[in-house]
C-alpha positions in Angstrom: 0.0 0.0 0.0 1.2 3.6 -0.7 -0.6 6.7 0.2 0.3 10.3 -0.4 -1.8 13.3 -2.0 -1.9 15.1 -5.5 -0.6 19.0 -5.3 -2.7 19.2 -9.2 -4.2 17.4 -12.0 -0.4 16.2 -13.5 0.3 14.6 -10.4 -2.8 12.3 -10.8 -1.6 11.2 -14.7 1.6 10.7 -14.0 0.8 8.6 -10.7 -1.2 6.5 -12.9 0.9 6.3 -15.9 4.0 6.1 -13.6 4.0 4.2 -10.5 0.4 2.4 -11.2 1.0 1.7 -15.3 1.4 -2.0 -14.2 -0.5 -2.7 -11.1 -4.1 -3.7 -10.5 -5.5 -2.2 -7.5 -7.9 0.7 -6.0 -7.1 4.3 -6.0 -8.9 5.8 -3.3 -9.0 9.4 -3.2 -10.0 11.5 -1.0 -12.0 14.9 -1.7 -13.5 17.7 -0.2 -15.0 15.8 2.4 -15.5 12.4 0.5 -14.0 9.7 -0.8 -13.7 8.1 -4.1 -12.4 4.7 -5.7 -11.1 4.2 -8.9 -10.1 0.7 -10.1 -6.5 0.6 -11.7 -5.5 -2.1 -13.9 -2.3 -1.5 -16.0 -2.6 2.2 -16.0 -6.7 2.3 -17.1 -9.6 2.9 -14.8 -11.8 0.1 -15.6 -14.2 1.0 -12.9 -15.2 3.6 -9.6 -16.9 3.5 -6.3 -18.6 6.0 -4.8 -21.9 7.0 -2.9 -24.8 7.3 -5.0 -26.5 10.4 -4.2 -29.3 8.4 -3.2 -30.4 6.7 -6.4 -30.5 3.3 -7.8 -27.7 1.5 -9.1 -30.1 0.4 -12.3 -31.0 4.6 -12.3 -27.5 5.7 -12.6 -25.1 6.9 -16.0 -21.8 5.6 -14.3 -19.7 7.7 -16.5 -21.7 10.9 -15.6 -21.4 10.1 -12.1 -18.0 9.1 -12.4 -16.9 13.3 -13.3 -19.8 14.3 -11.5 -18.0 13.1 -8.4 -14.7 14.3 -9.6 -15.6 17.8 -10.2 -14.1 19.5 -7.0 -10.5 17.8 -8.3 -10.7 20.8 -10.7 -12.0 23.6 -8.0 -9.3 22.1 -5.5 -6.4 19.9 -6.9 -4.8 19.4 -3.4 -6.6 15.8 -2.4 -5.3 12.8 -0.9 -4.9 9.3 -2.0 -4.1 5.7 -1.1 -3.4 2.8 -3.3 -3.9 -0.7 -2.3 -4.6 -4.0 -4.1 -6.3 -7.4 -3.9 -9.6 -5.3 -3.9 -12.9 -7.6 -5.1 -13.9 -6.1 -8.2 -17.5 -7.2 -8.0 -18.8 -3.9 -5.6 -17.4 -1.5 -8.4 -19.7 0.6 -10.9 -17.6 -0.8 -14.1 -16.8 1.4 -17.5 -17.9 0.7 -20.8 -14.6 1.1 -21.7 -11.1 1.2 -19.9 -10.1 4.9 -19.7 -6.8 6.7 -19.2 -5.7 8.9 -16.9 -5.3 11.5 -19.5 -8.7 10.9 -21.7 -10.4 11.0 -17.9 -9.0 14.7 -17.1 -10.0 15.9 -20.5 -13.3 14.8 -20.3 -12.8 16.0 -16.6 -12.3 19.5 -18.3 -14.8 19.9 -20.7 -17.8 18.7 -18.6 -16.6 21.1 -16.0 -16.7 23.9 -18.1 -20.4 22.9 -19.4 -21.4 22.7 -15.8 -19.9 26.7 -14.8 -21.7 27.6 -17.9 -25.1 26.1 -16.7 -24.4 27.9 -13.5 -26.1 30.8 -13.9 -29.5 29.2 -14.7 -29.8 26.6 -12.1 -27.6 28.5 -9.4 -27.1 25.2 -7.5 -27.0 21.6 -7.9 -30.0 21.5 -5.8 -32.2 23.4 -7.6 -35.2 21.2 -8.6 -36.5 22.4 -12.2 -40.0 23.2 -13.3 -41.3 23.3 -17.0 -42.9 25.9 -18.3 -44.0 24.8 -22.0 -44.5 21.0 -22.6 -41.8 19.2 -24.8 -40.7 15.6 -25.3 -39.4 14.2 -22.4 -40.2 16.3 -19.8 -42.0 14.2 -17.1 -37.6 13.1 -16.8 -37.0 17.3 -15.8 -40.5 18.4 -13.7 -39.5 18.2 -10.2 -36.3 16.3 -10.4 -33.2 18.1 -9.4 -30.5 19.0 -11.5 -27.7 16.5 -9.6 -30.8 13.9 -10.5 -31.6 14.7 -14.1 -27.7 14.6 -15.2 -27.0 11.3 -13.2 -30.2 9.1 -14.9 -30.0 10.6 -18.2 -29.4 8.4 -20.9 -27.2 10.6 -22.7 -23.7 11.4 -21.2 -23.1 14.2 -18.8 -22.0 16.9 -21.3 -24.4 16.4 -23.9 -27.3 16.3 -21.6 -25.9 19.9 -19.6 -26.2 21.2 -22.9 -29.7 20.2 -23.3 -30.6 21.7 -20.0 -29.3 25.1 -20.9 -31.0 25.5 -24.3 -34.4 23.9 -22.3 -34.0 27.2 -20.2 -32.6 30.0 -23.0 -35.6 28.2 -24.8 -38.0 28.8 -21.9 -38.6 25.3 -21.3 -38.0 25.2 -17.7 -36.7 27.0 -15.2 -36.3 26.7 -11.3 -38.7 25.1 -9.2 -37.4 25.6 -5.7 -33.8 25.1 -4.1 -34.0 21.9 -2.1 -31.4 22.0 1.3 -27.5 21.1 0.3 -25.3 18.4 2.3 -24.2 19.9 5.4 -20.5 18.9 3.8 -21.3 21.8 1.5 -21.7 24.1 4.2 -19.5 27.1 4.5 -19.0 28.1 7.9 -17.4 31.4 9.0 -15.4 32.3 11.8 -15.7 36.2 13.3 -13.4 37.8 15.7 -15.8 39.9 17.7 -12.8 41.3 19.5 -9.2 40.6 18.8 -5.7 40.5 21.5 -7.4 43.6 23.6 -6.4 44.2 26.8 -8.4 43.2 29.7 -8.0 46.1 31.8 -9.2 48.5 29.5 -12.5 46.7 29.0 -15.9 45.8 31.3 -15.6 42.6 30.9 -19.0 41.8 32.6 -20.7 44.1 30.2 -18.7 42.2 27.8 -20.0 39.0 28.8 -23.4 40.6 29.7 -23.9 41.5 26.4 -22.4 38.0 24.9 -25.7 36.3 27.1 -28.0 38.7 25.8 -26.7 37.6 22.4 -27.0 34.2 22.4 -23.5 34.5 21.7 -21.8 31.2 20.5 -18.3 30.5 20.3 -15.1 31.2 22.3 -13.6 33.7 24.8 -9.8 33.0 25.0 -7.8 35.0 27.5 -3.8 34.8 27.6 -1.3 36.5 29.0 2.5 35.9 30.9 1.4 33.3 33.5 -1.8 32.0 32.4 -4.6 31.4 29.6 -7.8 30.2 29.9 -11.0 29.7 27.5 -14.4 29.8 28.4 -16.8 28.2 25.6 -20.5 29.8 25.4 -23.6 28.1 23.8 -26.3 30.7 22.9 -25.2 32.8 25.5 -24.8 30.4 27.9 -21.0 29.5 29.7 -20.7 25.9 28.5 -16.8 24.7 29.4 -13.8 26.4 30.9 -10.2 25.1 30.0 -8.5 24.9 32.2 -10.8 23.4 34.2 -10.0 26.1 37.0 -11.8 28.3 39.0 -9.2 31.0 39.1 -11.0 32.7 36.2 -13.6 33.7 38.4 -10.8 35.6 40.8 -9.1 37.3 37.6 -12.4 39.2 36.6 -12.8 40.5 39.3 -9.0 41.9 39.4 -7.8 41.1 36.0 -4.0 41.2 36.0 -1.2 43.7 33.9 -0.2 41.9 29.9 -3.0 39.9 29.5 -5.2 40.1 26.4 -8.8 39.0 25.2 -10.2 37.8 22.1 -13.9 36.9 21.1 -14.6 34.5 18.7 -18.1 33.4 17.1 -18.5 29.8 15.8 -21.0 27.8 14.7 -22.3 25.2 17.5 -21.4 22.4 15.7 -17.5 23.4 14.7 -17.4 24.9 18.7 -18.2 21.0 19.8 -15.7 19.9 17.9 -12.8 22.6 17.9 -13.9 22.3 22.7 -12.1 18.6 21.9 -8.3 20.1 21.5 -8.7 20.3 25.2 -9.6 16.3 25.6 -7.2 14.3 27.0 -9.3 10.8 25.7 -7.3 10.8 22.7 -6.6 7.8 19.9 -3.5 9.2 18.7 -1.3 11.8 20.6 1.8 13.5 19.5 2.7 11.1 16.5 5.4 12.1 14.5 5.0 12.2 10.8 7.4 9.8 10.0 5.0 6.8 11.7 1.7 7.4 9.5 0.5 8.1 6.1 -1.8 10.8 5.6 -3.9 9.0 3.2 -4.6 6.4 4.7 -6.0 8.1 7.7 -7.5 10.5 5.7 -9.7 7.9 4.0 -10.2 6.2 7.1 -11.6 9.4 8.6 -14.9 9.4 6.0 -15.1 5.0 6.1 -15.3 4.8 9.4 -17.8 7.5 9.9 -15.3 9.2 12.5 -16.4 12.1 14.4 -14.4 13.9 16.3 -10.8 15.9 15.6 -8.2 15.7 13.9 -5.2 18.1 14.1 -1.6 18.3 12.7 1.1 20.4 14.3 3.7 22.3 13.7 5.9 24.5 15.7 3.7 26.9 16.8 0.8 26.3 14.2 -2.2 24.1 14.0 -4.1 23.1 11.6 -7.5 21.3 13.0 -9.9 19.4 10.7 -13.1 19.1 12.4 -15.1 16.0 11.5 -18.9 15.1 11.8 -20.0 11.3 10.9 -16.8 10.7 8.8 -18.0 14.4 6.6 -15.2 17.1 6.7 -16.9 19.8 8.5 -14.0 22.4 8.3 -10.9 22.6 8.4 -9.4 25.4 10.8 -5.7 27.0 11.0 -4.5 28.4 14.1 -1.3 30.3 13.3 -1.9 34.2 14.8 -5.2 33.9 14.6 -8.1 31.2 13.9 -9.4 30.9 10.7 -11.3 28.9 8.2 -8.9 27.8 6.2 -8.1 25.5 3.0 -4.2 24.9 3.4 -2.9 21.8 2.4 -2.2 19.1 5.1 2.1 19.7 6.0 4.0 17.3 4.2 6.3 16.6 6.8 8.0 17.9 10.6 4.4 17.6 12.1 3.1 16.0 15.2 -0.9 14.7 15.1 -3.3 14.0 17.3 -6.7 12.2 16.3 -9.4 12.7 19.1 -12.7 11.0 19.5 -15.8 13.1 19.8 -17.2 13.5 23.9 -19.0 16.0 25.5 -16.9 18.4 26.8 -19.0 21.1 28.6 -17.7 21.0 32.3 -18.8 24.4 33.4 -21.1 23.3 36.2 -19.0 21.5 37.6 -16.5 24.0 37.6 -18.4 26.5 39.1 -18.8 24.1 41.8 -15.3 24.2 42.4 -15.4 27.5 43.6 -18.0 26.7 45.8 -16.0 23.7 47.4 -12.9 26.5 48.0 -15.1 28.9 49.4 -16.3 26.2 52.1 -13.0 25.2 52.5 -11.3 28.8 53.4 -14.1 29.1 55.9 -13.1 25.7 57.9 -9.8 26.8 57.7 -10.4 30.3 59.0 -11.9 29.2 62.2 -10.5 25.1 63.0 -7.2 24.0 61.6 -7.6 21.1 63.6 -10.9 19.3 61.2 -8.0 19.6 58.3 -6.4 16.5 58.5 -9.8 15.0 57.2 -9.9 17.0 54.5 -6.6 16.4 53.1 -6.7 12.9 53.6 -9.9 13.2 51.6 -7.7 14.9 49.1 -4.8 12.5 49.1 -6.4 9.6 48.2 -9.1 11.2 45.9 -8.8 10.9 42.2 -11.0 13.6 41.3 -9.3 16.5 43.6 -5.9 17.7 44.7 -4.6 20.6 47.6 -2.4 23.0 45.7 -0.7 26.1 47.8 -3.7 26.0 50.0 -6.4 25.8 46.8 -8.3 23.2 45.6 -8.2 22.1 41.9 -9.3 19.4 39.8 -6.6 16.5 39.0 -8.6 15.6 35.9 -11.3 17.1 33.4 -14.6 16.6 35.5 -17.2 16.3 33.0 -19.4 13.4 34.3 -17.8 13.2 38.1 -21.0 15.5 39.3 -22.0 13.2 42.1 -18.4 13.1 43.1 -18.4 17.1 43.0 -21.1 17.2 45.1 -19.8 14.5 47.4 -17.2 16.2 48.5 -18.9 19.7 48.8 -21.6 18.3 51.0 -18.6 16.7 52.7 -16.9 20.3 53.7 -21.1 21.7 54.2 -21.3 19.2 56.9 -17.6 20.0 58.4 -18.5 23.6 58.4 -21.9 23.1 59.7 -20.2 21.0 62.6 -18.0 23.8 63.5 -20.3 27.3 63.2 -23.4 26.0 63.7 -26.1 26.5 60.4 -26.8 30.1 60.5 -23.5 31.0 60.9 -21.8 29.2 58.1 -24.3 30.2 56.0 -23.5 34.2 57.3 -19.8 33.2 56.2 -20.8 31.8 52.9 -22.6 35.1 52.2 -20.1 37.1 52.9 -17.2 35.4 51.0 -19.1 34.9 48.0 -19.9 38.8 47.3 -17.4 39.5 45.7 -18.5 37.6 43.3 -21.9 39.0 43.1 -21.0 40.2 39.4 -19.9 37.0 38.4 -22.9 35.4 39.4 -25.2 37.7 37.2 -23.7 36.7 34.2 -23.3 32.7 34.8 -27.0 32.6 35.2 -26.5 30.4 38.3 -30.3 29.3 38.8 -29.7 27.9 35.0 -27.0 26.1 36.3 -28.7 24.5 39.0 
């Protein structure tokens, strides 16, 4: 098996004429999203797999679905590839007739250049056509989609795109409605609401206020000389802090000299996945380049149905491909700043990571946390004795640690509730022991304050 990727359309003749001109096996190749197999024997393709937009095998024109499938090779060269052989021919969509490499990128070309001239009539694949004046044939046009029409024609793909657009200069048909494209068509955006602006010269709970109010989705990073941390918000709501630290709280209410703030929207479904850099369940972690081909996993990625992330680093840069049901959601480069991006994977010097999709919203629990050091300082303040207890608690728990006098987390809580409460019903009943009720609960008042602001803008009774 060899894998690699094409940088253009040469680089897929000459793999076929060169390296393949006299072995049988499948290419598999891997575009925007999806994946495609070709079957190689002696340098021909002799036949293809791919998935069927949903029709019949007996419905389809295999050579129209053949380019149909390989049009985004010509709006984006870059696409990755594995060979392998001993592949059962059976499950393949044969060919009429054995084609080259080069006879397949011209007829590549030309149907591609039919297809941007048909554009500007049926706007989208998706659009489902409607006649207008009756002619011969048209029960195969009246409702059916475009994608439809050219993939059961009878006639090839570029003779039958022609037909559609003198059917519509004619006033044949024209468009019916656009039906909903593939989510993997989707093109998400990424917004910096606020970029690398310094936290003391802004309110940030008016900041955040106004993130709630919003709905706001996406991603609050704050970084400066000692610290970072990034709070993730679902329609308006804190969903996950990383790290999973408390200490946030304690900075907005004094936030500290060099430290800077950026606000970024995302769309939900790229935030759940972009929240898993911070996951420490991972399948791969910190592989060097030199121990896996890119192709392979690539193509992997969409047979498996993987969700999760993927990402592939590089000095200082990322580059995070975001994966939903084995469908390439986006791909997104972190360099200065995050951005959508359509770079080509490196090629070599990288470390990757592949990451499983979990739930990673942790922020009740970490709001707890403050909760369980707020207790804690109290029993402190008024009976060193009572704790011994506590720290042996600590000691031997797995959940919870004692640093410099403040609790943290030893591990991401998400799903350790009942062990979060445990422990702060544990200190309740240690403090309750020692003041008495109304008095620990005057304490508790008192030292959470301070934190009056905070509280406003977590929504707290949400959170319960």
């Amino acid at each position: 098996m060899i894998s690699g990727y094409f940088t253009s359309q040469q680089d897929f003749v000459d793999l076929v004429n060169g390296y393949l001109s006299n072995k049988e096996g499948i290419l598999e190749i891997y575009l925007e999203g999806k994946s495609i197999e070709l079957y190689i024997e002696k340098g021909y393709i002799k036949g293809f797999y791919v998935e069927t937009e949903g029709l019949t095998v007996a419905e389809i024109n295999t050579s129209s679905l053949l380019l149909y499938n390989l049009f985004s090779m010509l709006d984006n060269p870059s696409a990755l590839f594995t060979f392998k052989t001993g592949i059962d021919k059976d499950s393949f969509f044969k060919l009429h007739e054995p084609i080259s490499a080069e006879e397949l990128i011209l007829q590549l070309q030309l149907a591609y250049q039919e297809f941007k001239s048909i554009l500007s009539f049926i706007i989208t694949p998706f659009a489902s056509f409607r006649v207008l004046r009756p002619f011969e044939g048209m029960h195969h046009y009246n409702g059916k989609t475009f994608a439809f029409v050219i993939l059961t024609s009878k006639q090839n793909l570029v003779p039958e795109m022609r037909k559609i657009r003198e059917l519509f200069q004619s006033g044949f048909l024209d468009i019916g409605q656009f039906l909903a494209p593939e989510a993997s068509k989707k093109n998400y955006e990424i917004d910096y609401i606020v970029r690398n602006v310094d936290v003391r010269n802004v309110n940030t709970f008016s900041l955040f206020e106004s993130l709630k109010l919003s709905k706001f989705t996406g991603l609050v990073s704050i970084n400066g000389p000692n610290s970072s941390y990034n709070a993730y918000f679902k329609r308006g709501n804190f969903a996950a802090l990383y790290p999973y630290s408390c200490d946030l709280f304690d900075f907005l209410l004094s936030p500290e000299n060099g430290y800077t703030m950026s606000i970024i929207s995302m769309p939900e479904n790229l935030l759940e996945k972009f929240m898993l850099r911070h996951s420490t369940n991972k399948l791969v972690n910190n592989l060097f380049d030199d121990f896996v081909e890119l192709g392979k996993l690539f193509i992997g990625i969409v047979k498996r149905g993987f969700s999760g992330l993927l990402t592939l680093r590089k000095g200082n840069e990322r580059i995070y491909f975001l994966y939903e049901n084995g469908t390439l959601l986006a791909s997104l480069l972190d360099r200065d700043e995050i951005k959508v991006s359509k770079m080509e994977p490196y090629k070599d010097n990288f470390l990757l990571e592949l990451i499983p999709f979990e739930n990673m919203e942790n922020f009740w629990e970490v709001l707890h946390l403050l909760f369980i050091n707020t207790v804690y300082g109290i029993i402190i303040r008024h009976s060193s004795q009572t704790t011994q207890s506590i720290l042996h608690y600590l000691v031997s728990s797995d959940l919870l640690k004692l640093v410099e006098g403040r609790i943290y987390f030893r591990v991401d809580p998400i799903g350790r509730r009942e062990d979060v409460l445990g422990f702060l019903s544990f200190l309740l009943d240690v403090g309750q022991k020692i003041l008495g009720r109304k008095r620990l609960e005057e304490e508790l008042e008192a030292s959470l304050h301070p934190y009056k602001e905070v509280f406003k803008i977590l929504d707290i009774e949400r959170l319960h």
